[in-house]
Predicted model as a PDB file, atoms N, CA, C, CB and O in Angstrom, pLDDT in the B-factor column:
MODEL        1                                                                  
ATOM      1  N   UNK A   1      11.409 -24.666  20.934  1.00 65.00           N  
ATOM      2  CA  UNK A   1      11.799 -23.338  20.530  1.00 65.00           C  
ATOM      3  C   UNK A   1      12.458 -22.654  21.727  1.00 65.00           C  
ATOM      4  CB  UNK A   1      10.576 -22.526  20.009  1.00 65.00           C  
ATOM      5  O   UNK A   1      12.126 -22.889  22.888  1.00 65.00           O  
ATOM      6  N   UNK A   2      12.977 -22.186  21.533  1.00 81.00           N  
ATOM      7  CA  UNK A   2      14.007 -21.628  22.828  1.00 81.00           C  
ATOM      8  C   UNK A   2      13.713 -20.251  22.699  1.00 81.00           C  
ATOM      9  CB  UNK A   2      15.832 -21.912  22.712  1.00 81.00           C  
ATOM     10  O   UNK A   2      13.656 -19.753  21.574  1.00 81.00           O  
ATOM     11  N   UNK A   3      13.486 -19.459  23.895  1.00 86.00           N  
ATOM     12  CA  UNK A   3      13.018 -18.011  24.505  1.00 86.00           C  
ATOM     13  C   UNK A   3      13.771 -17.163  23.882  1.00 86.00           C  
ATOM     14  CB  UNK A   3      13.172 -17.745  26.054  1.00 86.00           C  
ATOM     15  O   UNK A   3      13.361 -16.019  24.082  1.00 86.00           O  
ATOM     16  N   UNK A   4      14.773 -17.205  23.155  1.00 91.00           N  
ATOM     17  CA  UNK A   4      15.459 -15.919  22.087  1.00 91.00           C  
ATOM     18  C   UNK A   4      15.102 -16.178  20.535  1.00 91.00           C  
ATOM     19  CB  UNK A   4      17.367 -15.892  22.156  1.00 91.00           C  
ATOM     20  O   UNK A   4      15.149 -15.269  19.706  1.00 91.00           O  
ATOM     21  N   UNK A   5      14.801 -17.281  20.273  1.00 91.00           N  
ATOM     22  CA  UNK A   5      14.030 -17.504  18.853  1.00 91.00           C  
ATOM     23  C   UNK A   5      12.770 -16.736  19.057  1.00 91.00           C  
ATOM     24  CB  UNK A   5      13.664 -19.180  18.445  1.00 91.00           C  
ATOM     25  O   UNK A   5      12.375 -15.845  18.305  1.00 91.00           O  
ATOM     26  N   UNK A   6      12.039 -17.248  20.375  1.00 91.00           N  
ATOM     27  CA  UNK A   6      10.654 -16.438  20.591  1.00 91.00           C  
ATOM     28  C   UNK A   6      10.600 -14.941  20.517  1.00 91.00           C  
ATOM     29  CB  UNK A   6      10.120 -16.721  21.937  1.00 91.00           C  
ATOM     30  O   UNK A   6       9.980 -14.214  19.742  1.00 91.00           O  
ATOM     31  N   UNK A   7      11.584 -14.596  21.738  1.00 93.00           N  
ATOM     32  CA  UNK A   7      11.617 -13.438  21.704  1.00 93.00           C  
ATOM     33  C   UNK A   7      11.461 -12.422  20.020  1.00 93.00           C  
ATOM     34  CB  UNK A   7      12.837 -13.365  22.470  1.00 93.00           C  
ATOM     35  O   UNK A   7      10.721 -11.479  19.739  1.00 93.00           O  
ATOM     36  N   UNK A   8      12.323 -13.016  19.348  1.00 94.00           N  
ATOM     37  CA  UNK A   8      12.601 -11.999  18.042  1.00 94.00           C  
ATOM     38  C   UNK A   8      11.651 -12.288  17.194  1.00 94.00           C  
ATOM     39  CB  UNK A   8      13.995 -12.126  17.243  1.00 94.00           C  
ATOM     40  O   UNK A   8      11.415 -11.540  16.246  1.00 94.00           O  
ATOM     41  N   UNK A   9      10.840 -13.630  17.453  1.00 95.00           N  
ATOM     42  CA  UNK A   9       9.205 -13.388  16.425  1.00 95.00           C  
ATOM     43  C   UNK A   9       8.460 -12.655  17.310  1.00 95.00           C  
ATOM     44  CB  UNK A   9       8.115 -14.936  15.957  1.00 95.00           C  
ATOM     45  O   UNK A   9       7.312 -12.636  16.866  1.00 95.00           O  
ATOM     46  N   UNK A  10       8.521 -12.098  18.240  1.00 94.00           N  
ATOM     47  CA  UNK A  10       7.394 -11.400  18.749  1.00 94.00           C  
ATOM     48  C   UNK A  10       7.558 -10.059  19.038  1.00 94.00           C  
ATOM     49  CB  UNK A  10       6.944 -11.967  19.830  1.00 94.00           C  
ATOM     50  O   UNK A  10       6.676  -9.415  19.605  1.00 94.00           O  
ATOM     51  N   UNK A  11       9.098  -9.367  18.538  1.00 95.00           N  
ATOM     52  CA  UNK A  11       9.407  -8.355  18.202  1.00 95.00           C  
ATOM     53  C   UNK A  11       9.305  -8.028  16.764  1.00 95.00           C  
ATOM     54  CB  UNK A  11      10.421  -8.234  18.669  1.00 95.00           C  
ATOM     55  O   UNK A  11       9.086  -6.900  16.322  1.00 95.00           O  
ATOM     56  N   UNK A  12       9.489  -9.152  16.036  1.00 96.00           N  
ATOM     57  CA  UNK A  12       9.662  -8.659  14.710  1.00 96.00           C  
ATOM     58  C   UNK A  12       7.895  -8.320  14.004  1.00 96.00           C  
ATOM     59  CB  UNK A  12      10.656  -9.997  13.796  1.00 96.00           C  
ATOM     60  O   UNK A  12       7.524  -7.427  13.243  1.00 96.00           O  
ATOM     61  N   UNK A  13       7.039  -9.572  14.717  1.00 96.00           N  
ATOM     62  CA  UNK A  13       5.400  -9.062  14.575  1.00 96.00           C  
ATOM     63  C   UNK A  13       5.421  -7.816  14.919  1.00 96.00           C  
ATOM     64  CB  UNK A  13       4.251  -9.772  15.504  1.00 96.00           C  
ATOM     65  O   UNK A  13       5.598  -7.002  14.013  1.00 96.00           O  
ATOM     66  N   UNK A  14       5.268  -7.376  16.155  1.00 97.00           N  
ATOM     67  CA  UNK A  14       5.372  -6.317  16.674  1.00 97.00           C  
ATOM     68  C   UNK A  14       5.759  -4.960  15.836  1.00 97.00           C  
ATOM     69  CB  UNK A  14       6.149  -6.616  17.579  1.00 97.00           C  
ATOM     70  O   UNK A  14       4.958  -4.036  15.697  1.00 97.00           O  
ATOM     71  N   UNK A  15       7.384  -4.954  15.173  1.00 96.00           N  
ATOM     72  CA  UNK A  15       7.691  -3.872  14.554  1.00 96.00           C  
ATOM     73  C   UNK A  15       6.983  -4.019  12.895  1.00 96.00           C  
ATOM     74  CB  UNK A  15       9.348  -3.730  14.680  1.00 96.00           C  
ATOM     75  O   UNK A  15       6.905  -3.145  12.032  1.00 96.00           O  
ATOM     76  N   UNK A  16       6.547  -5.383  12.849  1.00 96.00           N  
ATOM     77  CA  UNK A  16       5.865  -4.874  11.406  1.00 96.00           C  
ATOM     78  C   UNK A  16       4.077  -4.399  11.572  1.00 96.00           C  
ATOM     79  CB  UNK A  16       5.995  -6.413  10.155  1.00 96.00           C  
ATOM     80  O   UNK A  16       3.579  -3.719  10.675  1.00 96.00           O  
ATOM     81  N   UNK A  17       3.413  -4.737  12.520  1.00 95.00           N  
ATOM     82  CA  UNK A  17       2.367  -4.343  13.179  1.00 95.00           C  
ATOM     83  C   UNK A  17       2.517  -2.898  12.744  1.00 95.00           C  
ATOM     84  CB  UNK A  17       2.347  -4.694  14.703  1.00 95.00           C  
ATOM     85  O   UNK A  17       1.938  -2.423  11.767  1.00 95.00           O  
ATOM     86  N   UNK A  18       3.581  -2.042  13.782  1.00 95.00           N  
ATOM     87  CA  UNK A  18       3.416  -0.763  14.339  1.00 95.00           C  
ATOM     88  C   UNK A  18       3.888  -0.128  12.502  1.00 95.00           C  
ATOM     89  CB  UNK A  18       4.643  -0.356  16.061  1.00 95.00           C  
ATOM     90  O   UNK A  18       3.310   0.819  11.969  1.00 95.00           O  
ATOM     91  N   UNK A  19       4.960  -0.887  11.881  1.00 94.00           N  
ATOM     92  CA  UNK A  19       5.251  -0.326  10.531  1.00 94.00           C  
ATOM     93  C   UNK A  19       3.381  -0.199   9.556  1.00 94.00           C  
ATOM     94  CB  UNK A  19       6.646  -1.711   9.657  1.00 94.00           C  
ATOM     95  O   UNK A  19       2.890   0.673   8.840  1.00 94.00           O  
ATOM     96  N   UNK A  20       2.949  -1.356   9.981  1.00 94.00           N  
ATOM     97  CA  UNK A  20       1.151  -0.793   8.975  1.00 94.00           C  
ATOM     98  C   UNK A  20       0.714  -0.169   9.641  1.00 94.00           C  
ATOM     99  CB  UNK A  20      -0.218  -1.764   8.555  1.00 94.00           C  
ATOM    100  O   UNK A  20       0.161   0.775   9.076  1.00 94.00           O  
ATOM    101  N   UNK A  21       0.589  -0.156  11.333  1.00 93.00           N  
ATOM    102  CA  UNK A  21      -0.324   0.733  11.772  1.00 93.00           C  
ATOM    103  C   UNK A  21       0.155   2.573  11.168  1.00 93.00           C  
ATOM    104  CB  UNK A  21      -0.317   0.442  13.575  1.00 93.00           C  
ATOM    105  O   UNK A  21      -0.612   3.454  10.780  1.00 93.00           O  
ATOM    106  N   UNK A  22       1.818   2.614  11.320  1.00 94.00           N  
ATOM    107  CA  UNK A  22       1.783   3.829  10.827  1.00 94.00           C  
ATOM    108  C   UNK A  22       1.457   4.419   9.213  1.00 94.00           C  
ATOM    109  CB  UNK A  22       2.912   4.139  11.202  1.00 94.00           C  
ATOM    110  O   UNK A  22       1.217   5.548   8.784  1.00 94.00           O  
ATOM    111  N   UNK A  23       1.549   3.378   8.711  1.00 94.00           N  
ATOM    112  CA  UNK A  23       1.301   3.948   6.994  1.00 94.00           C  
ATOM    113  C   UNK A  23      -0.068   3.909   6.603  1.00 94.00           C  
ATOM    114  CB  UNK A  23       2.069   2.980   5.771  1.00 94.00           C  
ATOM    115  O   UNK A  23      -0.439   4.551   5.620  1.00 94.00           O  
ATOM    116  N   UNK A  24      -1.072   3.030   7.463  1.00 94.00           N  
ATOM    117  CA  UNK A  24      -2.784   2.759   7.342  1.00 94.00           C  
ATOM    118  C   UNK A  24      -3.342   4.029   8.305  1.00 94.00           C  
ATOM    119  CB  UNK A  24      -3.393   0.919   8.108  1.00 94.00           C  
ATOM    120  O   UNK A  24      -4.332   4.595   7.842  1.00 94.00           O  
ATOM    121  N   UNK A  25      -2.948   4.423   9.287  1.00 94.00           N  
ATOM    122  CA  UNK A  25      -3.920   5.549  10.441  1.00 94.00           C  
ATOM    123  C   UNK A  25      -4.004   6.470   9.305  1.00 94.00           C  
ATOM    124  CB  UNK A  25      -3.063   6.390  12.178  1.00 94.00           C  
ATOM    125  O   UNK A  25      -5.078   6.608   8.718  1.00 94.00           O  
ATOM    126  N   UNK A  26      -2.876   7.159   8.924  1.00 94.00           N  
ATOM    127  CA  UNK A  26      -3.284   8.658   8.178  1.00 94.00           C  
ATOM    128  C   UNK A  26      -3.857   8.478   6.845  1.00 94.00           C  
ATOM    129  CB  UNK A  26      -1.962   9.675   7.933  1.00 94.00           C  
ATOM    130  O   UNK A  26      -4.194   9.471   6.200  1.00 94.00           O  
ATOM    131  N   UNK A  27      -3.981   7.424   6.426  1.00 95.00           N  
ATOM    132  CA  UNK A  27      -4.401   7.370   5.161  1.00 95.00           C  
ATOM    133  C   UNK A  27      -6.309   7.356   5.759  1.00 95.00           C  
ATOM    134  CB  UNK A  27      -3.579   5.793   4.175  1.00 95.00           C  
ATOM    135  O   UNK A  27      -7.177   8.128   5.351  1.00 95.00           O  
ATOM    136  N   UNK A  28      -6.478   6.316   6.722  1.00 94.00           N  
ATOM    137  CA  UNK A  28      -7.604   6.506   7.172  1.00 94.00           C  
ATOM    138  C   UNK A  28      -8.314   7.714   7.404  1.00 94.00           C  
ATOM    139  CB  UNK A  28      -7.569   5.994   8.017  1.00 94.00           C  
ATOM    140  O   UNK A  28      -9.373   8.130   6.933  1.00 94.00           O  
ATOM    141  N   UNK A  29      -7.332   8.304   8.418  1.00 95.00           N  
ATOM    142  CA  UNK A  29      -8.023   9.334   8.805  1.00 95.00           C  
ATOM    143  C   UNK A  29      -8.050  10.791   7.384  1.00 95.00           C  
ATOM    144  CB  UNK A  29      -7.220   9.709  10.364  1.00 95.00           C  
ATOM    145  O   UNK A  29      -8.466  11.950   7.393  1.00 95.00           O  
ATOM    146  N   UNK A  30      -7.531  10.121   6.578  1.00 96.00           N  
ATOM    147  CA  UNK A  30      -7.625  11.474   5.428  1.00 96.00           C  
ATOM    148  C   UNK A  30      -8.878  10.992   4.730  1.00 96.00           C  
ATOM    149  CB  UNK A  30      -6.127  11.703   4.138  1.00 96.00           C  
ATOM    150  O   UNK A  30      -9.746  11.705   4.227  1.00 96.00           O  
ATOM    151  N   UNK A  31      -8.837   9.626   4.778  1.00 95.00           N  
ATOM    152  CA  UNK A  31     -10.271   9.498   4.095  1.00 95.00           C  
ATOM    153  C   UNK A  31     -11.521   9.920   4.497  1.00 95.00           C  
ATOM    154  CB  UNK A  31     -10.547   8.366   3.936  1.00 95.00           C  
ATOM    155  O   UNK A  31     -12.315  10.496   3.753  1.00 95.00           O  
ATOM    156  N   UNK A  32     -11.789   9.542   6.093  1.00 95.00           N  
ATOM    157  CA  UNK A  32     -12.597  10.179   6.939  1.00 95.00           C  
ATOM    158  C   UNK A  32     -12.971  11.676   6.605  1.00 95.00           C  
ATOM    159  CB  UNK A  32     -11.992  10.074   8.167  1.00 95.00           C  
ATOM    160  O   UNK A  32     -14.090  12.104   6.321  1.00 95.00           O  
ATOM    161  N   UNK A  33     -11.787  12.376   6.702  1.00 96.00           N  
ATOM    162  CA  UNK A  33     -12.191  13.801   6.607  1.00 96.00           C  
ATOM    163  C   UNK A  33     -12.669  14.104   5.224  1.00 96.00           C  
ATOM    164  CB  UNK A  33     -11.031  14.744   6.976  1.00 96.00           C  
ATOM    165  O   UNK A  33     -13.558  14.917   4.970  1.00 96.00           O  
ATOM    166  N   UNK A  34     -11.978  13.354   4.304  1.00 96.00           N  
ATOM    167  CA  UNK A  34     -12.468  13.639   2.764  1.00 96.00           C  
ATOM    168  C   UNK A  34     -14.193  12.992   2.691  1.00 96.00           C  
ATOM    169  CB  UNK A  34     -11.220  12.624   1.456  1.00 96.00           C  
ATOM    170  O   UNK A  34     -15.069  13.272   1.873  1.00 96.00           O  
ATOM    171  N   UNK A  35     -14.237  12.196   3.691  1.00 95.00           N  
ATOM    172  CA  UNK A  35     -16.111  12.028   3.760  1.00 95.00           C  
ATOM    173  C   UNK A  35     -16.551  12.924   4.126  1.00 95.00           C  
ATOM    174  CB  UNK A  35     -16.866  11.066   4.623  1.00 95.00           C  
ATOM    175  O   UNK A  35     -17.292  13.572   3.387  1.00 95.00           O  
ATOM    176  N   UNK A  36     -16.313  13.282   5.255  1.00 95.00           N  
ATOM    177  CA  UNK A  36     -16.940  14.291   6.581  1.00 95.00           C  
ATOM    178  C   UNK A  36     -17.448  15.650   5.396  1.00 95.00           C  
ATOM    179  CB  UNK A  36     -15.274  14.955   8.173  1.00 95.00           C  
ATOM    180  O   UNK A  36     -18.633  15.836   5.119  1.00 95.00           O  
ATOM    181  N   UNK A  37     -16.384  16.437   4.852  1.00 96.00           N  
ATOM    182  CA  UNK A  37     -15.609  17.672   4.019  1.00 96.00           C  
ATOM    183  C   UNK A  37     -17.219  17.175   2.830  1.00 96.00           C  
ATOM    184  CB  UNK A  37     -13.200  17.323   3.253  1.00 96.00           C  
ATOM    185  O   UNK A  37     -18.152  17.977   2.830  1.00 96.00           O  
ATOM    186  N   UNK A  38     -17.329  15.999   2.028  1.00 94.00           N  
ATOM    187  CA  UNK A  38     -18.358  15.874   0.782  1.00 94.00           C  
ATOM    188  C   UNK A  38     -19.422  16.125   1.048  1.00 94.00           C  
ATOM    189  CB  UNK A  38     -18.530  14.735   0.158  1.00 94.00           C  
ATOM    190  O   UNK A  38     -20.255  16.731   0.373  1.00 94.00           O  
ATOM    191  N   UNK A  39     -19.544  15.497   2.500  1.00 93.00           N  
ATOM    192  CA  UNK A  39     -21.099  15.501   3.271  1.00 93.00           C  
ATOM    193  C   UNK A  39     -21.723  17.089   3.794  1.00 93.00           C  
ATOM    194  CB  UNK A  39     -20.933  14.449   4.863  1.00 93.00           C  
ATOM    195  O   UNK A  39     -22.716  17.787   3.589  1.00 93.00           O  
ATOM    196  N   UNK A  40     -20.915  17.120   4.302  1.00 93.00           N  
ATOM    197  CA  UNK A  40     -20.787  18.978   4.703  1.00 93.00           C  
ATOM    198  C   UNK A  40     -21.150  19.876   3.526  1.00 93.00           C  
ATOM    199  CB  UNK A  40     -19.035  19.545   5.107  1.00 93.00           C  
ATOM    200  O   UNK A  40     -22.158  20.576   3.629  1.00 93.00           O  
ATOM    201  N   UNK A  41     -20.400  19.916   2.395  1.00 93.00           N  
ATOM    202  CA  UNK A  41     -20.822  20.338   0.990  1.00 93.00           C  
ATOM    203  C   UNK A  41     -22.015  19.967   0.525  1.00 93.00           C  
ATOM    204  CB  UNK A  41     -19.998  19.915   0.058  1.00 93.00           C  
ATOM    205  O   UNK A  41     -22.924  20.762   0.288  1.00 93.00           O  
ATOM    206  N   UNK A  42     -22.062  19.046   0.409  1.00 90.00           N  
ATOM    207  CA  UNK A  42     -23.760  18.293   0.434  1.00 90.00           C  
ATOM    208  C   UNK A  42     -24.814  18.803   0.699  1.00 90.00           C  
ATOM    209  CB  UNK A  42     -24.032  17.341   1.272  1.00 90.00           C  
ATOM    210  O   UNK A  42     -25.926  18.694   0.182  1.00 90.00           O  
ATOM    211  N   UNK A  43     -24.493  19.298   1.421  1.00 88.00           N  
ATOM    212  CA  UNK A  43     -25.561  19.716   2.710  1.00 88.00           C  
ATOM    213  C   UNK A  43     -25.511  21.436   2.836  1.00 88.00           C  
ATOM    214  CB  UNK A  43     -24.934  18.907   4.457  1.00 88.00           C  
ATOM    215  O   UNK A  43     -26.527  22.071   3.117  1.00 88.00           O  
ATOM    216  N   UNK A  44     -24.695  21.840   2.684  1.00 88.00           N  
ATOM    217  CA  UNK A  44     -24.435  23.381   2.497  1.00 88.00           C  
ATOM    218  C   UNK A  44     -25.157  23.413   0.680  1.00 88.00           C  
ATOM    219  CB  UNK A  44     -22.269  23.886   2.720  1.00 88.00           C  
ATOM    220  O   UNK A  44     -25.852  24.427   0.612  1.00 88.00           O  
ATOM    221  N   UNK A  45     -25.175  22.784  -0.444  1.00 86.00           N  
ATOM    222  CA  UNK A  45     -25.384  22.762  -1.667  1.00 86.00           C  
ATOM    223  C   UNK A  45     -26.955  22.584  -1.626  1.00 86.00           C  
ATOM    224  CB  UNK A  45     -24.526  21.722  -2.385  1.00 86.00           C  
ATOM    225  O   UNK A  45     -27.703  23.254  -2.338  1.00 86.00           O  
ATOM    226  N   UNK A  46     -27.409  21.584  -0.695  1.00 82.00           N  
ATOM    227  CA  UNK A  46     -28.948  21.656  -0.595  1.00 82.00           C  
ATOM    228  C   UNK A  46     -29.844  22.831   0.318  1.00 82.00           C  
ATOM    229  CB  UNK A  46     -29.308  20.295  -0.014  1.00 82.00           C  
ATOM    230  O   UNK A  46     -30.898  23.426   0.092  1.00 82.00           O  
ATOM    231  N   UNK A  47     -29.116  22.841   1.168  1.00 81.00           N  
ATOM    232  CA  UNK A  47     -29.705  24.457   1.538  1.00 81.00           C  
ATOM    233  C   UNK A  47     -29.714  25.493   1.052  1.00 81.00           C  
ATOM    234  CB  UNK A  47     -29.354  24.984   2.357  1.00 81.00           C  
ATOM    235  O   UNK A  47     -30.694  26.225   1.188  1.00 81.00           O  
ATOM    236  N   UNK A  48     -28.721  25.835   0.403  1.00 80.00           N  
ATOM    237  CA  UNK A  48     -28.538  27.006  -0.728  1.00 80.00           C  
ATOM    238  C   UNK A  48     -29.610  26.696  -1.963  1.00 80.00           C  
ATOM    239  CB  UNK A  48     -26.807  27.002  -1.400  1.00 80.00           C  
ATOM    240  O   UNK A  48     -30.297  27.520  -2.567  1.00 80.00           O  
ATOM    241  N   UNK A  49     -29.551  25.459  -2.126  1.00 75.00           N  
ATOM    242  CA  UNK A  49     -30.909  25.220  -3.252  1.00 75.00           C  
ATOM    243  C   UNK A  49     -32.491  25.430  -2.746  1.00 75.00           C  
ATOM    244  CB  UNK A  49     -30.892  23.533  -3.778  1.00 75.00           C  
ATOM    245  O   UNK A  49     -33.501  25.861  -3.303  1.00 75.00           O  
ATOM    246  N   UNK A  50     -32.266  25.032  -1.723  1.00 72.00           N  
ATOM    247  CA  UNK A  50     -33.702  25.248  -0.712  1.00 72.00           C  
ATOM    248  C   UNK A  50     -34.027  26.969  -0.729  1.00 72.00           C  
ATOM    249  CB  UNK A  50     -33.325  24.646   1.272  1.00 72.00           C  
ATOM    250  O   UNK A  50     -35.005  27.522  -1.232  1.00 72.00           O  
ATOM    251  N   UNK A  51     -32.958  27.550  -0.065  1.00 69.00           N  
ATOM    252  CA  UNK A  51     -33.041  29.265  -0.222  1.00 69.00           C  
ATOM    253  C   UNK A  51     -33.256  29.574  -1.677  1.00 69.00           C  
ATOM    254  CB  UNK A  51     -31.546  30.123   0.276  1.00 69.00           C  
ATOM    255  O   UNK A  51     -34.116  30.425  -1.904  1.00 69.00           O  
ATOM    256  N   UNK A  52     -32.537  28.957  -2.867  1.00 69.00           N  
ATOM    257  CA  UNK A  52     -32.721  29.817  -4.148  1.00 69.00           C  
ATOM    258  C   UNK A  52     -34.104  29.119  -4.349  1.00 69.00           C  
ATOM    259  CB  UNK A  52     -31.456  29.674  -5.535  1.00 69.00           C  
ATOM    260  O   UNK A  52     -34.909  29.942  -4.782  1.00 69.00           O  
ATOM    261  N   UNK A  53     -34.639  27.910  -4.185  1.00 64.00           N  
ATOM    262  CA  UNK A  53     -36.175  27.804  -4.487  1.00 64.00           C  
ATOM    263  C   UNK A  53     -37.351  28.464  -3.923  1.00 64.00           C  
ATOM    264  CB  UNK A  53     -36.493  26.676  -4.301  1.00 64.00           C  
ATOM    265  O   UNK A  53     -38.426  28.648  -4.494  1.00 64.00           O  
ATOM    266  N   UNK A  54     -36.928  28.892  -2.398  1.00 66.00           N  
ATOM    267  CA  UNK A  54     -38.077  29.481  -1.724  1.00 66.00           C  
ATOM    268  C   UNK A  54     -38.089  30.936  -2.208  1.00 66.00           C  
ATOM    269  CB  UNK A  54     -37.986  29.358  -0.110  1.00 66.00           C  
ATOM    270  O   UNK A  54     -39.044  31.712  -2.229  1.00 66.00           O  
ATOM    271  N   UNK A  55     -36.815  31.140  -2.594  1.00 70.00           N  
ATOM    272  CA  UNK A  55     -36.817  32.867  -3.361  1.00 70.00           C  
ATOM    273  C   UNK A  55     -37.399  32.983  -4.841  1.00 70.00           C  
ATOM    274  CB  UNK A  55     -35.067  33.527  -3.582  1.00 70.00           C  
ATOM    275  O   UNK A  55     -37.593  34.119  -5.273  1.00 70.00           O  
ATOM    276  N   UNK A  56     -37.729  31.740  -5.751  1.00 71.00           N  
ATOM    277  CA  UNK A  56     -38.420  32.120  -6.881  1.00 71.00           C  
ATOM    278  C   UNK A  56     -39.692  32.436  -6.847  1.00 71.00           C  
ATOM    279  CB  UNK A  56     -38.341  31.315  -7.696  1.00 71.00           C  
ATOM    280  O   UNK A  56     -40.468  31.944  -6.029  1.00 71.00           O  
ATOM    281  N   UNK A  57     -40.076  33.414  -7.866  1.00 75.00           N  
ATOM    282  CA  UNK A  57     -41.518  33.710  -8.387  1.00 75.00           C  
ATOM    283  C   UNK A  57     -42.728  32.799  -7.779  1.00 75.00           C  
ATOM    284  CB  UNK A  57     -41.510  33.493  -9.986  1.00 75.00           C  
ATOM    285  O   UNK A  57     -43.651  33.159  -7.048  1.00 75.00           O  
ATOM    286  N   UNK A  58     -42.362  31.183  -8.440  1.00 79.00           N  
ATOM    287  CA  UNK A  58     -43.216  30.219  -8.823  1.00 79.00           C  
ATOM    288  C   UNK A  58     -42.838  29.119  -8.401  1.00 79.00           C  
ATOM    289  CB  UNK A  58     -43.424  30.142 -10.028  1.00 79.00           C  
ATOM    290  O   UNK A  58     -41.691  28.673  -8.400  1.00 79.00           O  
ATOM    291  N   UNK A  59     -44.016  28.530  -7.938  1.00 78.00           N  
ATOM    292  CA  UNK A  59     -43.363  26.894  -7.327  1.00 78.00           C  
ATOM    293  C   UNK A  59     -42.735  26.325  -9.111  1.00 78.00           C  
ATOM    294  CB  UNK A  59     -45.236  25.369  -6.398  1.00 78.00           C  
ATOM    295  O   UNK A  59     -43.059  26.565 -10.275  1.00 78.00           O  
ATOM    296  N   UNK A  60     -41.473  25.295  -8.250  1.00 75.00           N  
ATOM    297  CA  UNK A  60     -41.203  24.008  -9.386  1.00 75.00           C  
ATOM    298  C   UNK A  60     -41.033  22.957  -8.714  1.00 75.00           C  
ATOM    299  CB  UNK A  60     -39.942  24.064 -10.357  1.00 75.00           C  
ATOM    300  O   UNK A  60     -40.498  22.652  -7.648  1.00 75.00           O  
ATOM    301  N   UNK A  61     -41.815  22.243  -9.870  1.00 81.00           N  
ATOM    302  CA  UNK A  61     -42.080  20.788  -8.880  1.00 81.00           C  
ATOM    303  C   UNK A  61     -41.238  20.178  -8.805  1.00 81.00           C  
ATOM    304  CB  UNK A  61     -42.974  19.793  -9.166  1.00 81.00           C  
ATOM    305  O   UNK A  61     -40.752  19.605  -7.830  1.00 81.00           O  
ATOM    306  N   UNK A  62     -40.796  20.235 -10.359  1.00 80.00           N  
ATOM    307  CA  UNK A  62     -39.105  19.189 -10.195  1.00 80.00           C  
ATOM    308  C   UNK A  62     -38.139  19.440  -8.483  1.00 80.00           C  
ATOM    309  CB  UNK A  62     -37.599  20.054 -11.864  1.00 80.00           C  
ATOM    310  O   UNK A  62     -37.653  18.623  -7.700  1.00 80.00           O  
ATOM    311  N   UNK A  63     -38.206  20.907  -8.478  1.00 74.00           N  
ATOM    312  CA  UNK A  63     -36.909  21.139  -7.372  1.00 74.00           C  
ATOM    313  C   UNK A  63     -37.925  20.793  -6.070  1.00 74.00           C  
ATOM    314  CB  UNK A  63     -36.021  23.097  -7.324  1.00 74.00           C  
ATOM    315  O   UNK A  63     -37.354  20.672  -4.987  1.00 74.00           O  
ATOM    316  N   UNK A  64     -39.400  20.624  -6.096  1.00 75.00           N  
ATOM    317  CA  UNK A  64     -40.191  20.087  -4.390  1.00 75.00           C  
ATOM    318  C   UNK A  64     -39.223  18.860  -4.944  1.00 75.00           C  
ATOM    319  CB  UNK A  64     -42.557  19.738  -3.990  1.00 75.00           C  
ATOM    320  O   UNK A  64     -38.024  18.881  -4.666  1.00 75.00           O  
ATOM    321  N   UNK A  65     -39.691  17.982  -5.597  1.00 82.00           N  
ATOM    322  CA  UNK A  65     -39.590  16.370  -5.610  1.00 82.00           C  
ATOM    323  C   UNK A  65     -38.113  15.935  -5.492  1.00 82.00           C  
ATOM    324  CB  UNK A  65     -40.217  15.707  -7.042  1.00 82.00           C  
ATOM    325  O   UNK A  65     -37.909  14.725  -5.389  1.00 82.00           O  
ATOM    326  N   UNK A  66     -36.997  16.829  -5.495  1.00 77.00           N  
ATOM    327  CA  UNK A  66     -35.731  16.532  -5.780  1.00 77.00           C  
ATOM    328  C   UNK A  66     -35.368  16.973  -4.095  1.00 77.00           C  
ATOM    329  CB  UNK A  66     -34.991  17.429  -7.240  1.00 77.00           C  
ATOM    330  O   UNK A  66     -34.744  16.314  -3.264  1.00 77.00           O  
ATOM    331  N   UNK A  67     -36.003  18.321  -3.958  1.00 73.00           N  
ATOM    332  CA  UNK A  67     -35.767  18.820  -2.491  1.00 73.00           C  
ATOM    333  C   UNK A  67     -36.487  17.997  -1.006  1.00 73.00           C  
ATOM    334  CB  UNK A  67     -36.378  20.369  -2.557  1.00 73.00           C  
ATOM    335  O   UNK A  67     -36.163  18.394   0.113  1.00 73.00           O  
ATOM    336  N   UNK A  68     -37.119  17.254  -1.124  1.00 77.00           N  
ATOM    337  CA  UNK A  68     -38.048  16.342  -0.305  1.00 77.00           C  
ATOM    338  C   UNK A  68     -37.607  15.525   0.232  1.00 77.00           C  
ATOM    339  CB  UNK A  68     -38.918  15.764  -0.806  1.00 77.00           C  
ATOM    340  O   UNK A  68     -37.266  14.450  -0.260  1.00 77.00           O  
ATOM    341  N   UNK A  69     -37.465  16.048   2.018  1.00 74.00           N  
ATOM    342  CA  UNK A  69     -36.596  14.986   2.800  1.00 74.00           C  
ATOM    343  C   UNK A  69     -37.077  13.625   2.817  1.00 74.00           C  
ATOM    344  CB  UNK A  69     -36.453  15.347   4.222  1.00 74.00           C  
ATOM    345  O   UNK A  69     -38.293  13.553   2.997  1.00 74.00           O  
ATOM    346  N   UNK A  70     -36.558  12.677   2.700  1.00 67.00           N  
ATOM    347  CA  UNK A  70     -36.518  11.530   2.482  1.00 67.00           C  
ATOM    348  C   UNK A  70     -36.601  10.771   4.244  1.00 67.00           C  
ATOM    349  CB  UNK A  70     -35.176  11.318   1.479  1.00 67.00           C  
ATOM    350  O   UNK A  70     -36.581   9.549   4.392  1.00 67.00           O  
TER     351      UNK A  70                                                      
ENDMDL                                                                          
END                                                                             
């Protein structure tokens, strides 16, 4: 194989490399945040349930047994 055949397979890897790396990072990183963003809600949705249970009248058991850190 002669050093200019080489050369252009190891440019052409190269530019198709950097062509997925650019169309795969942001898709990644949108997914990431679309985890991060559910979990956060999650978690803001169970505390707010925690506050509206400790503010009722009367214990309910359903919401201890559902509310019960694991």
């Amino acid at each position: 194989m002669s050093h200019t055949l080489l050369i252009w397979l190891v440019g052409g890897v190269l530019l198709v490399g950097a062509g997925f790396a650019t169309t795969l990072l942001p898709r990644w990183r949108a997914r990431g945040l679309e985890h991060r963003t559910a979990w956060s809600a999650a978690r803001a949705a169970i505390d707010s349930a925690a506050v509206s249970r400790d503010a009722a009248a009367s214990r309910v058991p359903a919401a201890d047994r559902l509310l019960a850190p694991r």
